[in-house]
TORZAKE-501737 format. One record per residue (C-alpha): residue number from 1; residue in one letter; x, y, z. Coordinates in nm, 3 decimals. Example, Ala and Ser with C-alpha at 12.3 -4.5 7.8 and 13.67 -1.06 7.14 Angstrom:
2
node i = 1; aa = A; c1 = 1.230; c2 = -0.450; c3 = 0.780 $
node i = 2; aa = S; c1 = 1.367; c2 = -0.106; c3 = 0.714 $
This chain:
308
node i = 1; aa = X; c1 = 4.491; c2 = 0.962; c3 = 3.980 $
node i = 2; aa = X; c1 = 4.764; c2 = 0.844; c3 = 4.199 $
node i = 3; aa = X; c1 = 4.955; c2 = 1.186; c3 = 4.216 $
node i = 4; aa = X; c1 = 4.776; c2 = 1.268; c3 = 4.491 $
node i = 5; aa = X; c1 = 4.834; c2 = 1.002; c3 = 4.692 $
node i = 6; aa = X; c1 = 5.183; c2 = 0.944; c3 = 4.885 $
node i = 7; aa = X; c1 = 5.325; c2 = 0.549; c3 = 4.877 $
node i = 8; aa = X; c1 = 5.194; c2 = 0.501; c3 = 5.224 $
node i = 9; aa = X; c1 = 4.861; c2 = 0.675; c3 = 5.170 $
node i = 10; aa = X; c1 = 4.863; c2 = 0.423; c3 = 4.862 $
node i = 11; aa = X; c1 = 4.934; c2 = 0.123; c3 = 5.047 $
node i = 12; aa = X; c1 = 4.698; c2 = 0.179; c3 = 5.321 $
node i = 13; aa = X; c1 = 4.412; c2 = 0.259; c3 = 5.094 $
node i = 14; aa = X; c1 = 4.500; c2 = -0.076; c3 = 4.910 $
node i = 15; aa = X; c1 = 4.543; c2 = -0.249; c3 = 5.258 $
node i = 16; aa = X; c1 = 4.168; c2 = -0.118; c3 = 5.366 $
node i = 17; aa = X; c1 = 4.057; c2 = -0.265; c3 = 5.039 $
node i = 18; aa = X; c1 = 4.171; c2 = -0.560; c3 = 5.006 $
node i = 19; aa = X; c1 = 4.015; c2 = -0.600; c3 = 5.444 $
node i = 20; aa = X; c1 = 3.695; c2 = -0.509; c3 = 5.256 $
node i = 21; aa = X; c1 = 3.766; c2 = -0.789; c3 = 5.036 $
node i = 22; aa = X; c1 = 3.806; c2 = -1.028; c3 = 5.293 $
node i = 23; aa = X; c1 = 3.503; c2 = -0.957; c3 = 5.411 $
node i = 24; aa = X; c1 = 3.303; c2 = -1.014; c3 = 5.110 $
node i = 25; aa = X; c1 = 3.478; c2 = -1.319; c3 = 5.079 $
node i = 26; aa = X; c1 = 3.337; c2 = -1.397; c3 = 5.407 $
node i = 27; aa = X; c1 = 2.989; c2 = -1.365; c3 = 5.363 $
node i = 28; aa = X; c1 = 3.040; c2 = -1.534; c3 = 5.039 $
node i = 29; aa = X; c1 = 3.209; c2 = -1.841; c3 = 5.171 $
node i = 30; aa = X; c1 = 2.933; c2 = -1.875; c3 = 5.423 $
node i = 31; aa = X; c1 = 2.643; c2 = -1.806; c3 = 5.143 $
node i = 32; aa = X; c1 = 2.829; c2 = -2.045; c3 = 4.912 $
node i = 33; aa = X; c1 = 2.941; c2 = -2.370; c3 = 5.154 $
node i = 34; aa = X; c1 = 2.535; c2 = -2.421; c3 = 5.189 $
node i = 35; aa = X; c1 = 2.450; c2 = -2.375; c3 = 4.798 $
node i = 36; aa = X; c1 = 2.740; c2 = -2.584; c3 = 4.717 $
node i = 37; aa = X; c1 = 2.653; c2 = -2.872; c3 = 4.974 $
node i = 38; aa = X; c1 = 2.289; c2 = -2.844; c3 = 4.810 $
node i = 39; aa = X; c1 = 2.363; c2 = -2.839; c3 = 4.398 $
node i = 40; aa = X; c1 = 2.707; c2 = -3.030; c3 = 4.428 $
node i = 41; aa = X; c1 = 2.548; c2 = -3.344; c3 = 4.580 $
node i = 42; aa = X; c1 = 2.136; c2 = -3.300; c3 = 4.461 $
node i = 43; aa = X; c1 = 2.189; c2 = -3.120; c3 = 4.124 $
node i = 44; aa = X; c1 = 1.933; c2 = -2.873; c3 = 4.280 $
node i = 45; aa = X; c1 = 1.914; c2 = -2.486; c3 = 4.209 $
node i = 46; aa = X; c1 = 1.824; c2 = -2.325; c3 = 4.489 $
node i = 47; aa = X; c1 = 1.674; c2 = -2.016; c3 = 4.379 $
node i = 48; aa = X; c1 = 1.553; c2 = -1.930; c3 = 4.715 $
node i = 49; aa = X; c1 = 1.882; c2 = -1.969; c3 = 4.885 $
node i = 50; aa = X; c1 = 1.911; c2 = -1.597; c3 = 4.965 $
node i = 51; aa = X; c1 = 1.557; c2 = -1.599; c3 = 5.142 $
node i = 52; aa = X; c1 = 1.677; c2 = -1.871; c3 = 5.421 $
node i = 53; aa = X; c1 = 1.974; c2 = -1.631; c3 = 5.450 $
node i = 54; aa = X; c1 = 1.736; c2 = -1.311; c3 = 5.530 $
node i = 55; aa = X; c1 = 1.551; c2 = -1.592; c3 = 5.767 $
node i = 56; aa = X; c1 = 1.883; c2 = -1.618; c3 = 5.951 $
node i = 57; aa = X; c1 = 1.901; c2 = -1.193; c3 = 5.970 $
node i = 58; aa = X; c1 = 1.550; c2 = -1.182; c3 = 6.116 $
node i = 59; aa = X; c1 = 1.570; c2 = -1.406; c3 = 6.349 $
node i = 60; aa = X; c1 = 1.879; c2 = -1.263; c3 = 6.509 $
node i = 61; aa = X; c1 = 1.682; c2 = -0.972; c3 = 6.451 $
node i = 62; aa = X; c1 = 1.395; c2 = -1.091; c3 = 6.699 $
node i = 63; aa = X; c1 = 1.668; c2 = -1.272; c3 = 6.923 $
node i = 64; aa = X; c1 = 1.877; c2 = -0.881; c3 = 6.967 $
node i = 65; aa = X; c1 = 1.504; c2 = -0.741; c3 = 7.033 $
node i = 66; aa = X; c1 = 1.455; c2 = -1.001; c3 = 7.292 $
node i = 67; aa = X; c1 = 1.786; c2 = -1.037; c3 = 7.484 $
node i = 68; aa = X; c1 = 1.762; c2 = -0.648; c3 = 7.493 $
node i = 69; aa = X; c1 = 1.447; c2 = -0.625; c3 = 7.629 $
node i = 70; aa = X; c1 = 1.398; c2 = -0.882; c3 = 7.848 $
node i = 71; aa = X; c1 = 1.723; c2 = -0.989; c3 = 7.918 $
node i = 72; aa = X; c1 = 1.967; c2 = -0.730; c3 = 7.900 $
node i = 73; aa = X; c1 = 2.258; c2 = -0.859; c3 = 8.120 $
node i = 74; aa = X; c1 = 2.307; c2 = -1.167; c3 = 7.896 $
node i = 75; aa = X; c1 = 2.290; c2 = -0.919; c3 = 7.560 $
node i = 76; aa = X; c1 = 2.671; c2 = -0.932; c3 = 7.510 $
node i = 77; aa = X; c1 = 2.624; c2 = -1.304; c3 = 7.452 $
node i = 78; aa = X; c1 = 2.321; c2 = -1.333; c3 = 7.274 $
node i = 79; aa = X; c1 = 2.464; c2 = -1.308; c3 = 6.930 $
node i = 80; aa = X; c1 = 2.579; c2 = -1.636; c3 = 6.977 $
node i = 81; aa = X; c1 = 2.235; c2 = -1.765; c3 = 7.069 $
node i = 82; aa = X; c1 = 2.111; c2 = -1.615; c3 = 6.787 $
node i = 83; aa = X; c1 = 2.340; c2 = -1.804; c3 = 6.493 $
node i = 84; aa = X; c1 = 2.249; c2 = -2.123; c3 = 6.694 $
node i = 85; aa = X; c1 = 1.862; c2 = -2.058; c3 = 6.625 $
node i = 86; aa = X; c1 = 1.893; c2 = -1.902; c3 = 6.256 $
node i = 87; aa = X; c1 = 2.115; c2 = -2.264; c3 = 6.196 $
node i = 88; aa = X; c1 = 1.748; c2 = -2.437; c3 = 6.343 $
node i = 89; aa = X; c1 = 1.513; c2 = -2.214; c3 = 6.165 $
node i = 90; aa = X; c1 = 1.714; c2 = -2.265; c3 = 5.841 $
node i = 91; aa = X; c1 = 1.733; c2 = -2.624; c3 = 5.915 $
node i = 92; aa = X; c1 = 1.410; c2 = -2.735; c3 = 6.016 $
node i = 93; aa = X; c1 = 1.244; c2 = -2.490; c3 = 5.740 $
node i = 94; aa = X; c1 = 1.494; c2 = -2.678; c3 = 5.474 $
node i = 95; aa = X; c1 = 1.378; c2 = -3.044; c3 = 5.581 $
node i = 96; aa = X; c1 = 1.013; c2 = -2.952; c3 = 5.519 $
node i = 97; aa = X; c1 = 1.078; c2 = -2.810; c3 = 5.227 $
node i = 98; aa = X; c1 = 1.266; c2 = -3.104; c3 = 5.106 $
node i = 99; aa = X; c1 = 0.983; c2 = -3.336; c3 = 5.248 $
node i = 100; aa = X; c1 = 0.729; c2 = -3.117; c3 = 5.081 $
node i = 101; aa = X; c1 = 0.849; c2 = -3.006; c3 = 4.715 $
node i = 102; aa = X; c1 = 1.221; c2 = -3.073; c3 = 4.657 $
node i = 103; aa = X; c1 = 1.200; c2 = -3.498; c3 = 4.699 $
node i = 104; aa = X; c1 = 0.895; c2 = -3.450; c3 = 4.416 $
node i = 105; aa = X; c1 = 1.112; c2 = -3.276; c3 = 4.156 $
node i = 106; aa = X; c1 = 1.427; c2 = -3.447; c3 = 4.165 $
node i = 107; aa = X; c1 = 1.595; c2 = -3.496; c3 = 3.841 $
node i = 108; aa = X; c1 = 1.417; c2 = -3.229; c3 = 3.748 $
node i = 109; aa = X; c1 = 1.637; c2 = -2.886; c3 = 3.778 $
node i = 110; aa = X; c1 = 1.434; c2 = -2.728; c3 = 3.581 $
node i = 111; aa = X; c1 = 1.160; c2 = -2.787; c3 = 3.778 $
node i = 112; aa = X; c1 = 1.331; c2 = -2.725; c3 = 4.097 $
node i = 113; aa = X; c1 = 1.449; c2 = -2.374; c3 = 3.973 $
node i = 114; aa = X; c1 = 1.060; c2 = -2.239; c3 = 3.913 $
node i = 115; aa = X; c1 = 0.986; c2 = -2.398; c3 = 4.239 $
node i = 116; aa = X; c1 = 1.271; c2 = -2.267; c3 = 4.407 $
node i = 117; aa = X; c1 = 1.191; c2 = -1.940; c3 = 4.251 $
node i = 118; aa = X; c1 = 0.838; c2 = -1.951; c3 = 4.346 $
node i = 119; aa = X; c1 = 0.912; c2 = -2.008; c3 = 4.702 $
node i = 120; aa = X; c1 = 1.168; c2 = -1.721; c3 = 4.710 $
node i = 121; aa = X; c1 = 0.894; c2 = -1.464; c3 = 4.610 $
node i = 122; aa = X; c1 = 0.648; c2 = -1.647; c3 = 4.899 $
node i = 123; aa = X; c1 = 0.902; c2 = -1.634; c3 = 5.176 $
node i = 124; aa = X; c1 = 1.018; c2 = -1.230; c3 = 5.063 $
node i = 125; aa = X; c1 = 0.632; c2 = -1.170; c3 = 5.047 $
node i = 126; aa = X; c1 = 0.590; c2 = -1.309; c3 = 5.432 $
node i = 127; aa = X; c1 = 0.905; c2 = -1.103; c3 = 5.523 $
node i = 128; aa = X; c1 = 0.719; c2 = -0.804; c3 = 5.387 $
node i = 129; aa = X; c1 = 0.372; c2 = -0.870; c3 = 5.622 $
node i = 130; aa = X; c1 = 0.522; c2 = -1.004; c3 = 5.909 $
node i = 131; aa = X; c1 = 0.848; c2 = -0.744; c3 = 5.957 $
node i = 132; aa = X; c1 = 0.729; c2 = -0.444; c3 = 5.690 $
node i = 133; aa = X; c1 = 0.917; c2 = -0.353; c3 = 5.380 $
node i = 134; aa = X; c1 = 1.152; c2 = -0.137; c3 = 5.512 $
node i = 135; aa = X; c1 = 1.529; c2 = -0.231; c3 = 5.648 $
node i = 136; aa = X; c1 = 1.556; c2 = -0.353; c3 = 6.038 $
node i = 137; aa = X; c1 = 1.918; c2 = -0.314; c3 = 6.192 $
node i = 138; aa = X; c1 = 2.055; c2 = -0.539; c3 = 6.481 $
node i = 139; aa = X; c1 = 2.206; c2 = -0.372; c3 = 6.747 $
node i = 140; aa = X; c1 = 2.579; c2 = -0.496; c3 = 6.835 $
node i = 141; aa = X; c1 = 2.696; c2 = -0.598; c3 = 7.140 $
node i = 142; aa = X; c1 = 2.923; c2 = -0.335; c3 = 7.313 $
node i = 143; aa = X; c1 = 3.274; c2 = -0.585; c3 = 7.266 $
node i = 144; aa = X; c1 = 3.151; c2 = -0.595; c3 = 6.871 $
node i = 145; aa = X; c1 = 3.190; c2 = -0.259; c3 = 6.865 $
node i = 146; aa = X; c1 = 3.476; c2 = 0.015; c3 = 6.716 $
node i = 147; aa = X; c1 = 3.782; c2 = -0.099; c3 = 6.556 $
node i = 148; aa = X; c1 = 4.133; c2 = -0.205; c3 = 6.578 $
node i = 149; aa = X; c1 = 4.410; c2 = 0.018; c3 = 6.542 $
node i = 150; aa = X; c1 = 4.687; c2 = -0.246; c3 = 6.348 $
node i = 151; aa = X; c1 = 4.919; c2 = 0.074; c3 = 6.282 $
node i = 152; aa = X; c1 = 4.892; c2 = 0.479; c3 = 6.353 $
node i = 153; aa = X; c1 = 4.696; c2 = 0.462; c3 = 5.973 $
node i = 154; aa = X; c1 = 4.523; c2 = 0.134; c3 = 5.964 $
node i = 155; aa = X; c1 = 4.223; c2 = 0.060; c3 = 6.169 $
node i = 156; aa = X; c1 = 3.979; c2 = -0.242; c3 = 6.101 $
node i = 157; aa = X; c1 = 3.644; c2 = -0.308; c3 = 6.233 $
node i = 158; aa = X; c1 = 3.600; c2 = -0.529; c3 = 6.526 $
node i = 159; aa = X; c1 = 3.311; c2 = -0.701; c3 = 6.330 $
node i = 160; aa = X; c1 = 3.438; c2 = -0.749; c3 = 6.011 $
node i = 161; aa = X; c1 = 3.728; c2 = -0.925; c3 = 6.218 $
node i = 162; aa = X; c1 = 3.427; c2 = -1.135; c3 = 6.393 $
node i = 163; aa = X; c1 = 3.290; c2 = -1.296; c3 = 6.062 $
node i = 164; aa = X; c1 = 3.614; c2 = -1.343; c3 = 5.925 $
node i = 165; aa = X; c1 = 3.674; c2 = -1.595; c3 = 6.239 $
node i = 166; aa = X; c1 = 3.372; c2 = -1.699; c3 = 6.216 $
node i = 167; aa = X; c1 = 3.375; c2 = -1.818; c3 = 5.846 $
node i = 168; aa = X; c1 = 3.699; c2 = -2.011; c3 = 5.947 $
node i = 169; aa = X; c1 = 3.534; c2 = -2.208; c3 = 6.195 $
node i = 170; aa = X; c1 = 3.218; c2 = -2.257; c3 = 6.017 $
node i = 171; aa = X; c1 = 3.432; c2 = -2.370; c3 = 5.655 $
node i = 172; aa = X; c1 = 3.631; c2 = -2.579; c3 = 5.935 $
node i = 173; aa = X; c1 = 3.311; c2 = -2.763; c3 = 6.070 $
node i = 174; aa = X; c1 = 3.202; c2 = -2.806; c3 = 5.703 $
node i = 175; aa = X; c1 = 3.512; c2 = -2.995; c3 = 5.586 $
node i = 176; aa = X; c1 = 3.489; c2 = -3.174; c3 = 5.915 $
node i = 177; aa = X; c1 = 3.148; c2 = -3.306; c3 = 5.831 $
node i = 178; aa = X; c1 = 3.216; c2 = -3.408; c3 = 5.483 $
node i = 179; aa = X; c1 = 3.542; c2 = -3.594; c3 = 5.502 $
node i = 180; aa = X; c1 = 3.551; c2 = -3.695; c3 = 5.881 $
node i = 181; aa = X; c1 = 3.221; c2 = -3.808; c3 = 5.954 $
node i = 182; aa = X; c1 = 3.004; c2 = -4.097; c3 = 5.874 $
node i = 183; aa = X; c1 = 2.766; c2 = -3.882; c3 = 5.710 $
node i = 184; aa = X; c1 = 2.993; c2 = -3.725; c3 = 5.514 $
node i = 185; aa = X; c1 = 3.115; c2 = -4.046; c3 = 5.394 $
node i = 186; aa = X; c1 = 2.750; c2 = -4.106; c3 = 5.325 $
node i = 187; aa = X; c1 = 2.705; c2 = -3.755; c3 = 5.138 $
node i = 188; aa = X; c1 = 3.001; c2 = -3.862; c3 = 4.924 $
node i = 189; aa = X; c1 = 2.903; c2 = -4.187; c3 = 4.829 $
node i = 190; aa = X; c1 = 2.593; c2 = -4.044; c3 = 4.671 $
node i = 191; aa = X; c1 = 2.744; c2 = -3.773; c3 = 4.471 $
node i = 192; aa = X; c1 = 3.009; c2 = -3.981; c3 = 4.283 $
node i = 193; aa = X; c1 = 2.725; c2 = -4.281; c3 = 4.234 $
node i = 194; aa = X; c1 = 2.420; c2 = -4.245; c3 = 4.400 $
node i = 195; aa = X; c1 = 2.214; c2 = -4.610; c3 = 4.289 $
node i = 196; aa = X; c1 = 2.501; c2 = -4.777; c3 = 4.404 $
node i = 197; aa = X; c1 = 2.552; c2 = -4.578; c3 = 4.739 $
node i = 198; aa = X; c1 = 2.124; c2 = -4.683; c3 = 4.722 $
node i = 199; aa = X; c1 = 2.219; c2 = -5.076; c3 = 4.701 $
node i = 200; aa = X; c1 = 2.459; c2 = -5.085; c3 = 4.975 $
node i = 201; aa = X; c1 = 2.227; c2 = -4.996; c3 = 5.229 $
node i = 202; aa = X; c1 = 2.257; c2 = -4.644; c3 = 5.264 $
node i = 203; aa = X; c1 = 1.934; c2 = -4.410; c3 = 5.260 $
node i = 204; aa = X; c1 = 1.980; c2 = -4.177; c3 = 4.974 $
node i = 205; aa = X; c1 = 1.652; c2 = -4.001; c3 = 5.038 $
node i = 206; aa = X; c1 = 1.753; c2 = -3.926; c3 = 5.387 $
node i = 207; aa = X; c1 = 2.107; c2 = -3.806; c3 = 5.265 $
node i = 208; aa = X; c1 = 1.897; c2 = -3.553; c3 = 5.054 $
node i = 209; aa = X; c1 = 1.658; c2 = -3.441; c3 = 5.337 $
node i = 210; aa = X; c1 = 1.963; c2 = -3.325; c3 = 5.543 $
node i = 211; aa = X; c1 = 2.205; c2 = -3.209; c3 = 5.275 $
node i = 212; aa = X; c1 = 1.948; c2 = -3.008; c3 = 5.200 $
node i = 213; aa = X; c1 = 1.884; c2 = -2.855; c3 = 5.572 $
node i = 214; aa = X; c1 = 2.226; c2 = -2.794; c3 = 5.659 $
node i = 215; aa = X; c1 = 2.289; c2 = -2.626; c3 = 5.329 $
node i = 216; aa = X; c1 = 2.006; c2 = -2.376; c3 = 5.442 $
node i = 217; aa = X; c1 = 2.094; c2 = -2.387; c3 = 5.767 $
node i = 218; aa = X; c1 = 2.475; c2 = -2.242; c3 = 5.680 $
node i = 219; aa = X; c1 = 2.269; c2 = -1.969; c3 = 5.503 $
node i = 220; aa = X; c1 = 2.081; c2 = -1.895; c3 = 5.782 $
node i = 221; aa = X; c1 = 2.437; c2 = -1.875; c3 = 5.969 $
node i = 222; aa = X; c1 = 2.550; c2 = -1.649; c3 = 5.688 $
node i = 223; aa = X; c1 = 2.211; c2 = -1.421; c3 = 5.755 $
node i = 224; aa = X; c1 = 2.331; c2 = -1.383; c3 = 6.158 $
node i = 225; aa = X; c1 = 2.664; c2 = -1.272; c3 = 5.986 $
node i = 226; aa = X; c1 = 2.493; c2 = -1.018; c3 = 5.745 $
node i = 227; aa = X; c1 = 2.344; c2 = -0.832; c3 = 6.029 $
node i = 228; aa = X; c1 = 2.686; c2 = -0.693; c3 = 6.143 $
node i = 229; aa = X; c1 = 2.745; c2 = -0.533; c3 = 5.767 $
node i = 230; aa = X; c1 = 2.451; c2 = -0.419; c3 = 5.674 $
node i = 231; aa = X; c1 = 2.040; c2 = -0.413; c3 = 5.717 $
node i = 232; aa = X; c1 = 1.846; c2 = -0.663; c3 = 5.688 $
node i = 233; aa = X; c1 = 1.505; c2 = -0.605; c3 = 5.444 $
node i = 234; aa = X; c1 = 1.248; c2 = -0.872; c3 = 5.231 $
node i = 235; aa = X; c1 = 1.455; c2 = -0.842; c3 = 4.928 $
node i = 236; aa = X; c1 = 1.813; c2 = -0.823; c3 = 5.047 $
node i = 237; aa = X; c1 = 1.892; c2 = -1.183; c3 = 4.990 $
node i = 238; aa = X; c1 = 1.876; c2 = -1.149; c3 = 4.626 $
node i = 239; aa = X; c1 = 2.169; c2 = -0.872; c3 = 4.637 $
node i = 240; aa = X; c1 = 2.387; c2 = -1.186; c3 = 4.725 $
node i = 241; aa = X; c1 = 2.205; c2 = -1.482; c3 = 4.524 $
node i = 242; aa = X; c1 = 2.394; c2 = -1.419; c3 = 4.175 $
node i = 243; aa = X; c1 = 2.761; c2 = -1.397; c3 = 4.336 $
node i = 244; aa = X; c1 = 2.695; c2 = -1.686; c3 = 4.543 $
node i = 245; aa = X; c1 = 2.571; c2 = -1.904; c3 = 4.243 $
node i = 246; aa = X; c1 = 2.851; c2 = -1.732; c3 = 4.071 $
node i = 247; aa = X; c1 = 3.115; c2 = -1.863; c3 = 4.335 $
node i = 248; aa = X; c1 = 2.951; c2 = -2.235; c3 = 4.319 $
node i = 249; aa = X; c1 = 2.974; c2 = -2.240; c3 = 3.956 $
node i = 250; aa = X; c1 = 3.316; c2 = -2.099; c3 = 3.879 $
node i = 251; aa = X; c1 = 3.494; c2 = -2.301; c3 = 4.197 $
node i = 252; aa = X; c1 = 3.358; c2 = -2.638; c3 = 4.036 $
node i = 253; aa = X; c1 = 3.005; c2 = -2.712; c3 = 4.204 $
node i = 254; aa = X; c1 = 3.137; c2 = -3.092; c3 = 4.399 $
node i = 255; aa = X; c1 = 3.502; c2 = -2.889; c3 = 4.531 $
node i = 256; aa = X; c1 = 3.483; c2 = -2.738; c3 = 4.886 $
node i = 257; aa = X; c1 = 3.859; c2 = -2.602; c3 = 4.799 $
node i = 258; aa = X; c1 = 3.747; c2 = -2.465; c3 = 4.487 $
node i = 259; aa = X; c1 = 3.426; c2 = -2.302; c3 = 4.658 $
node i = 260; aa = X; c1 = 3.624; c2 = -2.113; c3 = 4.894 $
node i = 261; aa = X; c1 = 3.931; c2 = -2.040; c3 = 4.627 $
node i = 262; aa = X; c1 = 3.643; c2 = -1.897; c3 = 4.378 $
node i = 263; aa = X; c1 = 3.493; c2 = -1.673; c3 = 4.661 $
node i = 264; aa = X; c1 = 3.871; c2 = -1.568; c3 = 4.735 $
node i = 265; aa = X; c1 = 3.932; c2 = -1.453; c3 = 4.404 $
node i = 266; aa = X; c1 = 3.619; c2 = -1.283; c3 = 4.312 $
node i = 267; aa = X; c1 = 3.614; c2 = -1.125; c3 = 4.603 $
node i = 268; aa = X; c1 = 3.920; c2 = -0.954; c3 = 4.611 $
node i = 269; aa = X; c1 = 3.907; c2 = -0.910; c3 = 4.221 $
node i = 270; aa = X; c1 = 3.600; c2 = -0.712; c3 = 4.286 $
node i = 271; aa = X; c1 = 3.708; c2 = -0.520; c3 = 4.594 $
node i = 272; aa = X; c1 = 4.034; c2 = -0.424; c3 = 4.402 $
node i = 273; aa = X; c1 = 3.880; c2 = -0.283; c3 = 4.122 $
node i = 274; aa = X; c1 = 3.666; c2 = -0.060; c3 = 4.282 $
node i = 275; aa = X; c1 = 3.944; c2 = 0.145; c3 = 4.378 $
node i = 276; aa = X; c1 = 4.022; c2 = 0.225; c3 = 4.036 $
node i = 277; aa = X; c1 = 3.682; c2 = 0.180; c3 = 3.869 $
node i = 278; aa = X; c1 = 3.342; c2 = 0.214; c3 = 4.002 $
node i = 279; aa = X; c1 = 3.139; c2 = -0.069; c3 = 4.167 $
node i = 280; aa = X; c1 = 2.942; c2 = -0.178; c3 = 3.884 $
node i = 281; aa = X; c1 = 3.219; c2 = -0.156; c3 = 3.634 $
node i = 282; aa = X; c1 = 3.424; c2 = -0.386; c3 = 3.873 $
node i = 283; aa = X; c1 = 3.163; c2 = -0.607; c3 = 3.915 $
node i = 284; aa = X; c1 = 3.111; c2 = -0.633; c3 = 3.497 $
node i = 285; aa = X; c1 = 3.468; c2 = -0.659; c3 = 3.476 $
node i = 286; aa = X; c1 = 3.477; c2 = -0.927; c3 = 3.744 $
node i = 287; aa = X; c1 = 3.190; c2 = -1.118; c3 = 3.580 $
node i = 288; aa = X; c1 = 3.341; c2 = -1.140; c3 = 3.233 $
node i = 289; aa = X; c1 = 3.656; c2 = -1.228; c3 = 3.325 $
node i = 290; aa = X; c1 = 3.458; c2 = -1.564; c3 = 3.541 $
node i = 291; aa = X; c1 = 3.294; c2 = -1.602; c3 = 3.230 $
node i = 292; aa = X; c1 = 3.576; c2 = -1.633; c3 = 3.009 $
node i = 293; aa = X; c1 = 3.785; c2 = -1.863; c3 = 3.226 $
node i = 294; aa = X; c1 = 3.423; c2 = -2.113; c3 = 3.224 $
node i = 295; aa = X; c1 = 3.457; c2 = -2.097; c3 = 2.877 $
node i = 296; aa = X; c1 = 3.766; c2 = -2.227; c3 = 2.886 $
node i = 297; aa = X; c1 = 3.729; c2 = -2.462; c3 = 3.161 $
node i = 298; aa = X; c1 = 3.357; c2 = -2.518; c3 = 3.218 $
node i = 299; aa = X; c1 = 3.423; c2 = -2.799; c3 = 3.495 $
node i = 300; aa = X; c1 = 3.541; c2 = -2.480; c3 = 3.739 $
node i = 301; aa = X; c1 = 3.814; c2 = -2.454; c3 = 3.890 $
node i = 302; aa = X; c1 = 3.789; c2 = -2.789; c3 = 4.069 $
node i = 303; aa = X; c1 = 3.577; c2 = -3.066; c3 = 3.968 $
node i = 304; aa = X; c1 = 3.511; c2 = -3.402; c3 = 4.156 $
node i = 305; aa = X; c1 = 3.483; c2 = -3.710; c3 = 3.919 $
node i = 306; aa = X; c1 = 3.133; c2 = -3.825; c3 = 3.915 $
node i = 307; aa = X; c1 = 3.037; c2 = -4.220; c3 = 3.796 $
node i = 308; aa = X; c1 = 2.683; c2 = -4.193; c3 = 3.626 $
């Protein structure tokens, strides 16, 4: 296999994978942080996770249909527009759902999952009669365009580049939220002991309403991001849904480290082995080797102490 292949031929191919990598890990990190915010502090499955993140890819879908039609000189800028409004969609959609079903079911993951699973198949169902079943592209701004030439051999896409940055900054915010705000402080003190976080004053059921918007929110974030890699269609959310509850689980479901070390290394696990296997071998091989290390340390890779 590797005959035909000189060393430098060899390292750039493995170079160009492990970029590809990176930018699974990046779309993974940013489908993850919002999952993990949501079942690390509620003990809520979010089975419909991957729908708030196609709600984020349509509606920078409809914002690149509207800055290009009515307002074409601002369309190099709209993309950022467009992740502030898929964070509100996500958001404010997130709240009612909280308000509505989540608050009902609590303690009740089992509950929560059908529920969560129910509203999955409404919102890809609405997808379907509002924007059709097939796949709807964004179009990029110019300056998002082409690639970067890093050597004479090795060229990387502008975009992929652009969500890599962009997952730093968001997994920045994130850990700025959690362990430098008020709220976070807030968020924290009801994971590790939530009645007596409730006794001190602090409004646990308000805690839950927001976790649970800016977790969909992120996704929605991590939708706008999706758009630059790939087409957006009802369904495509659940091509993500089982690596990002993957990620959660095997980085320890409290641990924003261990969230975006367990995206790193399944990421690049994955991305490596399809160079020398095919894509769904890697990803079976990828999955069972997860699976073993959870049987061995079913906490995750990082685990937060939790008082009961």
């Amino acid at each position: 296999m590797f005959e035909e292949y000189s060393m430098a031929e060899l390292t750039d191919i493995l170079f160009m994978q492990g970029f590809a990598g990176l930018i699974l890990f990046s779309v993974l990190v940013l489908m993850a942080l919002g999952l993990a915010i949501i079942f690390g502090q509620m003990g809520v499955i979010n089975m419909a996770h991957g729908e708030f993140m196609i709600l984020g890819a349509y509606t920078t879908y409809l914002t690149s249909h509207i800055f290009e039609t009515y307002l074409p000189a601002l369309f190099d800028g709209y993309f950022f527009v467009a992740m502030a409004l898929a964070f509100l969609v996500c958001f404010a959609l997130g709240v009612l759902v909280e308000w509505g079903m989540i608050r009902f079911l609590f303690k009740r993951p089992l509950d929560t999952l059908l529920a969560t699973w129910g509203l999955s198949l409404i919102l890809q169902q609405l997808y379907r009669t509002v924007f059709g079943a097939r796949e709807v592209g964004v179009t990029l701004p110019e300056w998002m365009m082409g690639s970067y030439a890093m050597t004479e051999t090795i060229e990387v896409p502008i975009n992929g580049i652009f969500v890599m940055v962009l997952t730093l900054f968001i997994a920045s915010g994130v850990y700025f939220l959690m362990f430098r705000s008020l709220w976070g402080k807030q968020v924290r003190a009801v994971v590790q002991n939530r009645p007596m976080a409730g006794a001190v004053g602090i409004d646990t059921g308000k805690v839950d309403r927001y976790t649970f918007g800016i977790g969909c929110g992120i996704a929605g974030i991590a939708g706008s991001a999706f758009t630059m890699i790939g087409s957006t269609g009802p369904t495509s959310g659940q091509l993500y849904i089982v690596d990002t509850f993957l990620v959660v689980v095997f980085g320890g479901a409290q641990s924003l480290i261990g969230t975006i070390a367990s995206a790193f290394t399944i990421s690049q696990s994955q991305s490596t082995l399809e160079f020398f296997l095919s894509g769904s071998m890697a990803k079976v091989i990828t999955l069972l080797i997860v699976v073993g290390i959870l049987m061995l340390r079913p906490q995750g890779l990082f685990a937060l102490k939790i008082r009961q």
